[in-house]
N, C-alpha and C positions, 0 to 999 in steps of 0.2 A: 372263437372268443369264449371263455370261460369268465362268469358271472358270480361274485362271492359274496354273501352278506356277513357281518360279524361287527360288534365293538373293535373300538381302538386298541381295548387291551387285547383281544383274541388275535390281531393282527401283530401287536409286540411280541406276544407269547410264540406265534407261530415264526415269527425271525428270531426270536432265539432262539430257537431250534435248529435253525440253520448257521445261527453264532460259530465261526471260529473262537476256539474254546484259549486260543492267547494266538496275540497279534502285535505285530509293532507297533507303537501308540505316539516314539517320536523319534525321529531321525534328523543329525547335523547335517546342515548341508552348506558348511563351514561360512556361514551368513553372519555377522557378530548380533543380529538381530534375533536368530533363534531362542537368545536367552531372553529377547524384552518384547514377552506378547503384547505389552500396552502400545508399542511403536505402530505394529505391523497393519493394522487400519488404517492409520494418517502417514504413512509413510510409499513411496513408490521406491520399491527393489527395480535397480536399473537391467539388470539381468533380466528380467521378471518381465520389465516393458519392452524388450527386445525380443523376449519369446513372446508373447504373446497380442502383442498392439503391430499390426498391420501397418505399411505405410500406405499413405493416403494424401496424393499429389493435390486431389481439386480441396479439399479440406484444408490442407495448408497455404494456395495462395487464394480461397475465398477469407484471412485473413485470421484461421487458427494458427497457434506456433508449431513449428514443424516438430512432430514426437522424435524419439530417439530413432523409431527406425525408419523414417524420412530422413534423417541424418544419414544413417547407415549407410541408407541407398544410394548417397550420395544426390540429394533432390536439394540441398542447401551447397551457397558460396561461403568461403570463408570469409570471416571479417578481420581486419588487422589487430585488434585486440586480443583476439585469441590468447595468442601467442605469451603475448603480455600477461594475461590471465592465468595463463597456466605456470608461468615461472613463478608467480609473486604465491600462489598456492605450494608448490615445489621450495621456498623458499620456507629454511626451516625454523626462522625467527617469524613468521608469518600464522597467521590464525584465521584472516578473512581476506576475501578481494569482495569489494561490494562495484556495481554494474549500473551507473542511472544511463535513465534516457528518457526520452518523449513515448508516450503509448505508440505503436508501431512499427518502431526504430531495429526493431531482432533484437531485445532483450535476454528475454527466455530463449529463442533459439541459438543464441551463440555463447549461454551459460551452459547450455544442453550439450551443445558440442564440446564446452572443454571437458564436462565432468567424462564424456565418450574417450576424449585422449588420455584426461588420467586411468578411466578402467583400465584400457589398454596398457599403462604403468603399473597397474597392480594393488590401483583404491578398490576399498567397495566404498562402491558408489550408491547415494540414496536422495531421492527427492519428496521434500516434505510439502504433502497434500494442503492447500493454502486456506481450506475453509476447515480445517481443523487448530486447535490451541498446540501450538508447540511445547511439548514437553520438555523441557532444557534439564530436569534432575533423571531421566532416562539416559538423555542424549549425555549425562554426563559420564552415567555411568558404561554407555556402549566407547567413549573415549577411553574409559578406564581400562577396559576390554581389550580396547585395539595397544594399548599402551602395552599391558603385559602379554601379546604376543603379538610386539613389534610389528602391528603392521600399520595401515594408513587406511581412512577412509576423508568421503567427502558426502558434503550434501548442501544440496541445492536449496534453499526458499527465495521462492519467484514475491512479487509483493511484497517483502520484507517487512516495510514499512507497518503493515498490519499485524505483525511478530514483535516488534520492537522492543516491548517488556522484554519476551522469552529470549530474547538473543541478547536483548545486552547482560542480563543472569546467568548464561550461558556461557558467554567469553569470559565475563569476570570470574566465573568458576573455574573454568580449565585456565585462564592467566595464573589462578591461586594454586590450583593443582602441576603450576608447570606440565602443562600436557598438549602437547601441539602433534598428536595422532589422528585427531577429530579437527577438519578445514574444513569452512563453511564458502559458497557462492552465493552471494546477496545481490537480487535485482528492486529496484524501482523505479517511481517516477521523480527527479527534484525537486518539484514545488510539496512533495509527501516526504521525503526526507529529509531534506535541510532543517525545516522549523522543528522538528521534532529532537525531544534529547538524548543523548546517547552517551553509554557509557565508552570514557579515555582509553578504555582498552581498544574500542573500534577505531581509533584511531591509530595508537601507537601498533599495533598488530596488526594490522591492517591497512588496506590500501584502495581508494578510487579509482575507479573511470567512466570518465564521460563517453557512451555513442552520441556520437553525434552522425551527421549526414558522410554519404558515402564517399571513401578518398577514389583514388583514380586506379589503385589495384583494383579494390573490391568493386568498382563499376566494370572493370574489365573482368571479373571474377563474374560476375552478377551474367555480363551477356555470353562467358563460354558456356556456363551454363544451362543460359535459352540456347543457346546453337547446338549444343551435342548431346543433351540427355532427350533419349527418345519419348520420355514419359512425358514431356513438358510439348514438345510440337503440336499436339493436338488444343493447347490453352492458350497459345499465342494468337493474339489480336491479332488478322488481316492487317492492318494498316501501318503495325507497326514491324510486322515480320516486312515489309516490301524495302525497306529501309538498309542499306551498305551498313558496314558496323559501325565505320566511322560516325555516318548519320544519326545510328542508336544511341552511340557512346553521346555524341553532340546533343541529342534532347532530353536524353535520361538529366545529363548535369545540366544544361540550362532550361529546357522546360521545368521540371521536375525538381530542381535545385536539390539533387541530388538525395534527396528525402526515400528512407528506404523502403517506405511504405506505399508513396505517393509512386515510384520509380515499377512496384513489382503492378499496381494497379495499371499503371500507363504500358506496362509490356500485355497485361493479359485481360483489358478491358479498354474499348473505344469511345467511351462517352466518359464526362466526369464522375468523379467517384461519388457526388450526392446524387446525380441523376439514377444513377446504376443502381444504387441504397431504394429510393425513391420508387422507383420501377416494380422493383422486389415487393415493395410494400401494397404498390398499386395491384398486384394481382393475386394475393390474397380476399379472402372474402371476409367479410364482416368482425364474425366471431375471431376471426384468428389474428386483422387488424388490431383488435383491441388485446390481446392476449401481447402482442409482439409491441406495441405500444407500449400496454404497461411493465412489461418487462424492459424495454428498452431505458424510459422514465425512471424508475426503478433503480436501476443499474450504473447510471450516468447522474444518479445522484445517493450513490454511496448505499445504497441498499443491497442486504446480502438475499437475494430473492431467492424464493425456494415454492417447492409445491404447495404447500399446505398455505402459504400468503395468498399465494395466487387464486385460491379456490375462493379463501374470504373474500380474498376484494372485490374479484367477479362475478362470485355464485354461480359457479360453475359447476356440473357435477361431478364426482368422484370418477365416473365413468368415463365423462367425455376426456379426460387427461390423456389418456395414450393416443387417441383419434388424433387429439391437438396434436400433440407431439410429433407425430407422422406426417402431417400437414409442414408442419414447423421443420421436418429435418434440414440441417445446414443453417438453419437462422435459428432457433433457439435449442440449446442442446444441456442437456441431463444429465448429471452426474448424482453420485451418494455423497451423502455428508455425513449420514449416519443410520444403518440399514437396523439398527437394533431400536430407534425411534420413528424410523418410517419416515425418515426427511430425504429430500433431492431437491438437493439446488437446480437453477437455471439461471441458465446467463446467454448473452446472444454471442456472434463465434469471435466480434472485437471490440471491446471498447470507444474504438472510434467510429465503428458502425453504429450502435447502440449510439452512441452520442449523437449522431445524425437524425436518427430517427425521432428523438428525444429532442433537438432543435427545431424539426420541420411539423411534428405533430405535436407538441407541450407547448405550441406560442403564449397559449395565455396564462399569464401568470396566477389568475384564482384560480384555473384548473388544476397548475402544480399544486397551490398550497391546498387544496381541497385532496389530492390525492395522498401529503405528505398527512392530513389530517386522517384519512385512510388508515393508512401505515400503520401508525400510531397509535390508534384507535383499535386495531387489530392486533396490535402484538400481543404475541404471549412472552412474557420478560422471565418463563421457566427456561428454556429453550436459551443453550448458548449461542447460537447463529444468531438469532435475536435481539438477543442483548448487544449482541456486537453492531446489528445496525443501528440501536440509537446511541452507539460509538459515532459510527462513520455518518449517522445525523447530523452531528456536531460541527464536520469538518468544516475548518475554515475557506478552504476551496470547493468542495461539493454541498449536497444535503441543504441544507436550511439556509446555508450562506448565500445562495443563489436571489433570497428577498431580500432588498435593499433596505427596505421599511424594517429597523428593528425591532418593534412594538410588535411584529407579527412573528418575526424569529421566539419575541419572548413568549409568549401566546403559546409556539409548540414547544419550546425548552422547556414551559410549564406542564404541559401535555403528559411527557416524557419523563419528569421528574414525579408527577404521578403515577405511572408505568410504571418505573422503576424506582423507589426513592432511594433505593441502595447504591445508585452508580453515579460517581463522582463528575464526569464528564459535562452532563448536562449543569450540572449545579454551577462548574467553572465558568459554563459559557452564558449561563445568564447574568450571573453576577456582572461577566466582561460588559456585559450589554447594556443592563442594568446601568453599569457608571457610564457607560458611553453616552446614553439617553438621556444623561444627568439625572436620573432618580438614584441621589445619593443615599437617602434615608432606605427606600425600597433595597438597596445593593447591603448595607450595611446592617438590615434585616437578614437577609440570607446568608449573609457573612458567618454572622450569630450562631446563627440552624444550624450551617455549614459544621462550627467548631462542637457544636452541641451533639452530632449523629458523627463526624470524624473525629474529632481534635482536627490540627491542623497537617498544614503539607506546604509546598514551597510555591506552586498557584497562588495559594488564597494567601500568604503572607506577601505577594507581590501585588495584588489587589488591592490589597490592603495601603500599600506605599502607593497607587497608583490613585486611590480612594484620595488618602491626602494628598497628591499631585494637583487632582481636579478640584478641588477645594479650594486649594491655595488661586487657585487661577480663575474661578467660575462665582465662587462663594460673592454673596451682591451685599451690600450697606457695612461691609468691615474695613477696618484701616490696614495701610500696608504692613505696622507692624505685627497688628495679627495673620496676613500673611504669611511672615519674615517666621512667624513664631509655628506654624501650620505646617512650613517647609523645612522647620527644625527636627517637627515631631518626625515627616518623611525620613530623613535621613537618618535619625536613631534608631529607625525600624528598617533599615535599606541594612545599615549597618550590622545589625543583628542577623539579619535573614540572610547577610553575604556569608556571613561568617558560620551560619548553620547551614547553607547551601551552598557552600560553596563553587559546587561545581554547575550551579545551575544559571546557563548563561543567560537566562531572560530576568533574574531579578539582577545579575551582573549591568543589565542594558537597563534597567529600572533606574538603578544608581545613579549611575551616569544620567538619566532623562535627569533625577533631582540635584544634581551637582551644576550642571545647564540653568537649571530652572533659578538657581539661588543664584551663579554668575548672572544672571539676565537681571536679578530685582537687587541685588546687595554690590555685583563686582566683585566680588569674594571669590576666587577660582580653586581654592584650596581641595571641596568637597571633591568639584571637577576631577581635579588632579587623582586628588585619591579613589577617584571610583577608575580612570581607565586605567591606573598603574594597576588595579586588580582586574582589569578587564585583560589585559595585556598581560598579568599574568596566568591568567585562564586559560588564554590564546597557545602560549607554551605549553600549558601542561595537560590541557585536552589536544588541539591541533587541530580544531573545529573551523572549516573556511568561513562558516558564517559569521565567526566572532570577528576573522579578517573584517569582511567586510562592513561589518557594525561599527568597526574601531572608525576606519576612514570616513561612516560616514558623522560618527562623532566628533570628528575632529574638523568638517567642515563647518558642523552647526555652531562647534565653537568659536570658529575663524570668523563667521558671519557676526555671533553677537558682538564681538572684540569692536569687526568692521563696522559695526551700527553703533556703539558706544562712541568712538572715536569720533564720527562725524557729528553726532548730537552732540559732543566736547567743545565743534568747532563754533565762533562767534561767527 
């Protein structure tokens, strides 16, 4: 061993000397991404994870999605969508196939597999890293790319939902560019997609499908699998390997009802799946309980966890992180979000795991909020990971929505809005709150703020109609005609905001609540009328199922006032 002392510079000096004096600096390697370094961090080149990502059997059924080259291997069954998937991408009036389903369902792994069948068509294929911001004026420009030398690509966002801005800007760009060279694969969950707005191109250009629970191929697909791939015999439960197929096939669909997630647990673990979760938890020690707890907590209510959180919350040191980690493999695992910042995410290996854990250790309720008050308290709102979870604070299904006590939801929207005062999000959700709790004066104070740091938007204009909704109905010592005169103003503001939002289906449902509300006190069904004939034509020209659904149940609440009118009519 040879022993050197010297500066930094003395060591540069000395490797230039050994410098080749010209070298090649960049090479095509006919990727249409070679020309857009900005992509190539948040993006996975599917070639790329085929060379180099390992397949990894116990990984994929302790409840990760199975990578591209678990696919390869053939370690995954087909699903009947597939097929379906692949056409409506192939089809060349087409721009999107979007994918929901329930957390465990094979989402991502049987998007994975289609983008695998088009490569072998001759896409380049790419999959966009989910804790990064979709760049949609890149991704325009690599569609551009593919356009003038005709060839085709595709790419994947799992999550979608958390995309939402960037892809609806995205499709309405290439709809405007006439450019269907660039097809995208969109997954989620539905209670994350439905409420959310999107732009008519994802409809008209695009197409649905529901996973649902497994049909009677893909169970028979599901057990050739377990019988003939040698990689998987060593992970079959005892008790359910002793079992005739026919037996298998019989308990997978009726025990199991068929659930794709509940069905691959029941093949390759013998106790119930919170026990099993449970178990896990129990034999860890102390320090790491609580690491996998809060991470678990964390995660299951919409936080984007990362190292640097975790260190605050716990006071842990900078050191002990990789020990954890080690401890932790297969239950909390590591990725970059941004190595020029020095961030890694962590997340547990499934959502429905994490959620478990988070059900049977977070029982009490002031430990949640005492931890969201954590959060919060800690965040740095420089940091775009960050800011994006007092987004997903917000959610009306996760995060804050979890307290029933609104006054405490307000309590951290406040929290939050001092964090960040720049971000619209929280401001929306208090306000909702705000009138819900009937503090109209307090709601119509932030309203104010609101118009004074943004101007307005199409939220707070339907707040706004909603503000005078609850007025008309709440308001105490007024006469009905100022009512009558309250629900007038409603609707000349309903009217305005249709007519400037038009494509925005929740002040559309506004309308309609104020057209209901005036049939109910006046009998005048005129407004009615005219709020679903524009709801109805929304329906057309977006093709939004929810709006389906909203119409029918308008049209019930109508039938009912009609039917309650009539019989107070009767002597």
């Amino acid at each position: 061993m040879k022993v050197s002392f010297g500066s930094v510079d003395d060591f540069f000096i000395e490797l230039q000397k050994k410098n080749v004096l010209s070298s090649i600096v960049y090479t095509s390697t006919g990727d249409p991404l070679d020309n857009h370094a900005a992509l190539q961090p948040v993006t996975l080149n599917i070639d790329d994870e085929l060379k180099n990502v390992d397949k990894n059997v116990s990984a994929m059924f302790q409840g990760w999605p199975a990578t591209y080259s678990d696919i390869k291997a053939q370690l995954t069954f087909d699903r009947t969508v597939i097929k379906e998937l692949e056409s409506t991408i192939n089809d060349e009036a087409k721009l999107s196939a979007y994918l929901l389903g329930a957390s465990g369902m094979g989402k991502s792994t049987s998007a994975r597999k289609v983008v695998l069948r088009l490569r072998d068509s001759g896409y380049h294929c790419w999959e966009h890293k989910g804790i990064h911001k979709l760049l949609f004026e890149e991704w325009r420009s690599v569609a551009k790319d593919l356009k003038n030398r005709k060839e085709k690509g595709i790419l994947f966002v799992d999550d979608a939902h958390n995309h939402l801005f960037e892809i609806n800007n995205l499709i309405d760009l290439l709809s405007t560019d006439d450019n269907f060279h660039l097809k995208f694969i969109l997954t989620s969950t539905r209670n994350h997609w439905y409420p959310r707005i999107k732009t008519p191109n994802i409809f008209s250009k695009g197409k649905e499908f529901i996973l649902n629970k497994l049909d009677e191929t893909e169970v028979e697909g599901l057990l050739s699998l377990v019988e003939t791939h040698a990689d998987l015999q060593p992970l079959i439960e005892s008790s359910f390997s002793g079992f005739s197929r026919s037996e298998r096939k019989r308990r997978l669909v009726a025990k199991c009802e068929s659930d794709t997630f509940v069905c691959l647990k029941n093949i390759f673990a013998s106790e119930q799946f919170d026990d099993i979760v449970l178990r896990e938890y129990a034999e860890l020690d102390d320090n790491l309980q609580n690491i996998y707890k809060l991470v678990s907590a964390m995660e299951s209510a919409g936080v984007n966890v990362h190292r640097q959180l975790v260190i605050r919350l716990l006071g842990i040191t900078p050191e002990a992180v990789s020990a954890s980690l080690i401890n932790l493999v297969d239950i909390i695992h590591e990725y970059t979000i941004s190595d020029r910042e020095g961030i890694y995410g962590w997340r547990g290996r499934h959502p429905v795991i994490t959620g478990i854990v988070a059900k049977y250790k977070m029982v009490d309720e002031k430990e949640y909020y005492k931890l969201f008050e954590m959060v919060i308290d800690n965040i740095i709102p420089t940091y775009d990971v960050e800011i994006r979870t007092i987004k997903q604070l917000c959610s009306f299904d996760d995060g804050i929505s979890r307290f029933p006590d609104k006054h405490l939801r307000n309590k951290l929207l406040r929290k939050m809005i001092s964090k960040a005062p720049g971000e619209r999000v929280p401001r929306h959700r208090l306000i909702r709150y705000l009138i819900d709790v009937n503090e109209l004066e307090k709601a119509e104070t932030e309203i104010r703020l609101f118009e004074n740091d943004f101007k307005t938007d199409g939220p707070l204009e339907r707040f706004k109609i909603v503000l005078l909704l609850v007025r008309a109905s709440s308001a105490k010592g007024i006469l009905g005609e100022d009512r009558m005169a309250i629900l007038e103003m409603a609707r000349d503001k309903a009217i305005r905001a249709v007519d400037r939002y038009k494509n925005n289906k929740n002040i559309l449902k506004t309308y309609c609540d104020v057209g209901l509300e005036i049939f109910k006190r006046a009998a005048d069904p005129t407004v009615f009328e005219d709020a679903s004939l524009k709801l109805r034509e929304a329906e057309a020209r977006l093709g939004d199922p929810d709006i389906t659904n909203s119409l029918i149940m308008f049209e019930r609440q109508y039938s009912q006032i009609q039917s309650q009118s009539a019989e107070e009519d009767q002597p």
